[in-house]
N, C-alpha and C positions, 0 to 999 in steps of 0.2 A: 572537355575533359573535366572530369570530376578529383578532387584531391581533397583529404582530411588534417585541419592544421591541430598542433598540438601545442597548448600556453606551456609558453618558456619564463613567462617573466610576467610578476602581478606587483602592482602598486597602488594602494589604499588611500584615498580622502577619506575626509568629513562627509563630503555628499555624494559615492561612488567611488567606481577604481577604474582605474587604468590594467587593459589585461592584453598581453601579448603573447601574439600567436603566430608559431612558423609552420610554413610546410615547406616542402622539396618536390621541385619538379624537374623530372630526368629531362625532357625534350620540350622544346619551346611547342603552346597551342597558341590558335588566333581566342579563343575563349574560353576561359577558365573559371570554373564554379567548386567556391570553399564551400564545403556541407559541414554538418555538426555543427553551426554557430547556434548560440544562444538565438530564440525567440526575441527576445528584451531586445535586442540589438539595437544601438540605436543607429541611425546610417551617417549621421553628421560628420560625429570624429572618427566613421572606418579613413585607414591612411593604408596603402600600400607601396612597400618599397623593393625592386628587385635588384639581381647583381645575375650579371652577364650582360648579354647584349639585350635582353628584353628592355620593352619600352612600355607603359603602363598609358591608356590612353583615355581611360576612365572607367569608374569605381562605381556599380547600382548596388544597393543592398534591397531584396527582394522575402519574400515569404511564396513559398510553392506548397499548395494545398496537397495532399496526396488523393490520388486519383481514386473516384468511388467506384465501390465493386461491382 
């Protein structure tokens, strides 16, 4: 399942920010892929937190090349 998050909340350093992003998902997946993230991403401090019964079992941050024509 594909979902698009949207930053709710940004906080500035000296050397970067801090920027957060939520999405909503209606029905629990076994895997779930946020699209629209920034390039730059770095994968270290992604953190994700959910509420309800899901359980988060680990976190890759990845680059998908789009497919040649």
């Amino acid at each position: 399942m594909e979902v698009e998050s949207r930053i709710t909340e940004v906080t500035l350093y000296a050397r970067g920010a801090r920027v957060r992003r939520t999405a909503t998902v209606e029905r629990a997946a076994a895997r779930l892929r946020i699209t629209g993230l920034p390039v730059a991403l770095l994968d270290d401090p992604v953190r994700v937190e959910v509420d309800g019964g899901a359980v988060v079992t680990a976190v890759r941050v990845g680059i998908e090349a789009p497919a040649a024509e």
